[in-house]
C-alpha positions, 0 to 999 in steps of 0.5 A, a space after each residue: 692496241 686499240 683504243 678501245 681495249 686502252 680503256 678497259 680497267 686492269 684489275 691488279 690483285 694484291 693480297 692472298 688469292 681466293 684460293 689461299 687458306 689465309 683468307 679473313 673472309 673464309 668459310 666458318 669465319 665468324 661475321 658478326 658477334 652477338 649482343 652478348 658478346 659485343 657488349 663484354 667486347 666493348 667493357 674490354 675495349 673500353 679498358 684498353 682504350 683509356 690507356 692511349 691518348 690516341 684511340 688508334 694508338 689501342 689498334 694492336 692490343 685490341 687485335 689481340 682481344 678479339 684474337 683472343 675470342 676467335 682463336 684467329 682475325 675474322 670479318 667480326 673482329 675487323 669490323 669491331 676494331 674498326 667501329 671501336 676506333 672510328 677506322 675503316 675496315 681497310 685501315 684495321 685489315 691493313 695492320 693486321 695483316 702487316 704482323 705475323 702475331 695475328 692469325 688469318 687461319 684457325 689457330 690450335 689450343 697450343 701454338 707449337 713453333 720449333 726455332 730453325 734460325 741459324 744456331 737452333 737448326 744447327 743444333 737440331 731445330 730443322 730435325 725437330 721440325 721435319 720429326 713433328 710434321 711426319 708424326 702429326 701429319 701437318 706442316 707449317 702453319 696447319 692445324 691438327 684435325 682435333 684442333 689442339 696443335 698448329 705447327 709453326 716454324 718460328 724466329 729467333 726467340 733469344 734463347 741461343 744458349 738453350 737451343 734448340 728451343 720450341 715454343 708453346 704458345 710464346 713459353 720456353 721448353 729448352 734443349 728439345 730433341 725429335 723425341 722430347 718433341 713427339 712426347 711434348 705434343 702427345 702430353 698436349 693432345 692427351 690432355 695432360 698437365 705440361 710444365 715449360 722449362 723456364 717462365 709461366 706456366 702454360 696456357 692455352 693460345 685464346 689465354 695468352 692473346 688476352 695477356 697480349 692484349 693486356 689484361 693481367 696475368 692470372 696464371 698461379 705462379 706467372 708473376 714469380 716465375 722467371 728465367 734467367 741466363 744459360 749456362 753457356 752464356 754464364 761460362 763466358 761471361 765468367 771466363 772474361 772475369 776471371 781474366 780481366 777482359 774488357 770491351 776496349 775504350 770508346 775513342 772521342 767523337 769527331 764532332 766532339 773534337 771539331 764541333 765547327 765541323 758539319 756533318 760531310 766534313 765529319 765523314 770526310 775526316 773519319 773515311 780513312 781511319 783505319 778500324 780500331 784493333 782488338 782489345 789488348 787485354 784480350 789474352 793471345 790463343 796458345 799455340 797459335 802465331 800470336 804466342 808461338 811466331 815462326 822461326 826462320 827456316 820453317 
């Protein structure tokens, strides 16, 4: 190696490649807002600045905000946030890339997830996410060309008891199939009144970023809707009561007892206890070695 070529700088790309479609600065991004814009932006972000101490502290709302005028981060947003909060770009565009809740595409009118963690795609979420990618024609993260459904996979969203489970913009619909699948995006496209199982009523995804943002909730019914617990779960939990079941008793703390002790004395003293055994108020399986030992001879 010579020394010339020692001195060359070596540019180290991080991030997406130009090519890549989640680009902040892509083509039909919006760059800058207009006057009129710009001035019912800061009446907002005025709003959610007076609730932190610390202005920075209103980043994520405010990313939500002008997610929620484009549908998606743009060069306008960033530069927005950043003036808004005395940062620099790079700073703003550093957390927002950082969520996955902030989109670096077009997003749909109805952002439509189909959970496949572990319980859901047992249950059919994998099946519901292959049936709705042939039927709209688009994968992961894409939108449809009339701009109405962006597909998504989606984490684990603590409905296990209701898998599998879709979710339209952050709205519950519950026990999904590959056709309840197909009807519900179709009723989306065409326009048509949809009802989520449990929860608010729908709306569109620029509506929910402005509820994540933090301005009130002015969907008819949003504040008395609730959902509640599924039946799966309830049977187990009745099933406990109805045998008196228990979690067993914590046992003291080791610092507790010996408060002389310091912390590597408190793990010396616990490294070799042995894990503490279930409950016995835990009734013993029936026909099983815990009721029916063997006997000698079989």
């Amino acid at each position: 190696m010579t020394a010339q070529s020692q001195s060359e700088p070596v540019l180290i790309q991080l991030g997406a490649r130009p090519e890549e479609a989640v680009q902040l600065a892509r083509p039909g991004a919006r760059a800058s807002y207009s006057p009129e814009q710009r001035t019912r932006l800061r009446a907002d972000a005025d709003i959610i600045l007076a609730r932190y101490p610390q202005s920075r502290s209103a980043l994520l709302p405010l990313l939500h905000l002008v997610q929620s005028e484009d549908g998606a981060l743009t060069p306008a947003g960033i530069e927005f946030c950043a003036e808004v909060l005395d940062l620099t770009g790079a700073e703003v565009t550093a957390v927002a890339t950082f969520y996955s809740m902030y989109r670096r595409e077009p997003t749909g009118t109805y952002r439509v997830g189909v959970c496949t963690n572990t319980l859901c795609a047992v249950m059919g979420g994998d099946a519901i996410m292959e049936a709705l990618t042939d039927h709209l024609g688009i994968g992961h993260g894409e939108t449809t060309e009339d701009g109405t459904i962006t597909l998504e996979h989606i984490e684990c969203n603590a409905a296990c008891d209701y898998a599998p489970v879709m979710m339209v913009n952050w709205e519950f619909f519950d026990n999904s199939s590959p056709s309840t699948a197909r009807d519900l995006v179709d009723a989306l496209r065409s326009g048509a009144q949809v009802t989520p199982t449990r929860g608010a009523p729908l709306c569109t995804f620029r509506q929910t970023e402005r509820i994540l943002a933090g301005f009130a909730d002015e969907r008819p019914g949003a504040l008395e809707s609730s959902g509640g617990a599924g039946e799966a779960s309830l049977v187990g939990l009745r099933y406990a009561r109805e045998h008196a079941m228990s979690a067993p008793e914590t046992e003291p703390n080791v610092q507790d007892e010996h408060p002389d002790l310091g912390a590597e004395a408190v793990s010396e003293t616990v490294r070799e206890k042995p894990a503490p055994a279930p409950s016995a108020t835990v009734p013993p399986r029936a026909n099983t070695t815990e009721t029916d030992p063997p006997t000698k001879g079989d």
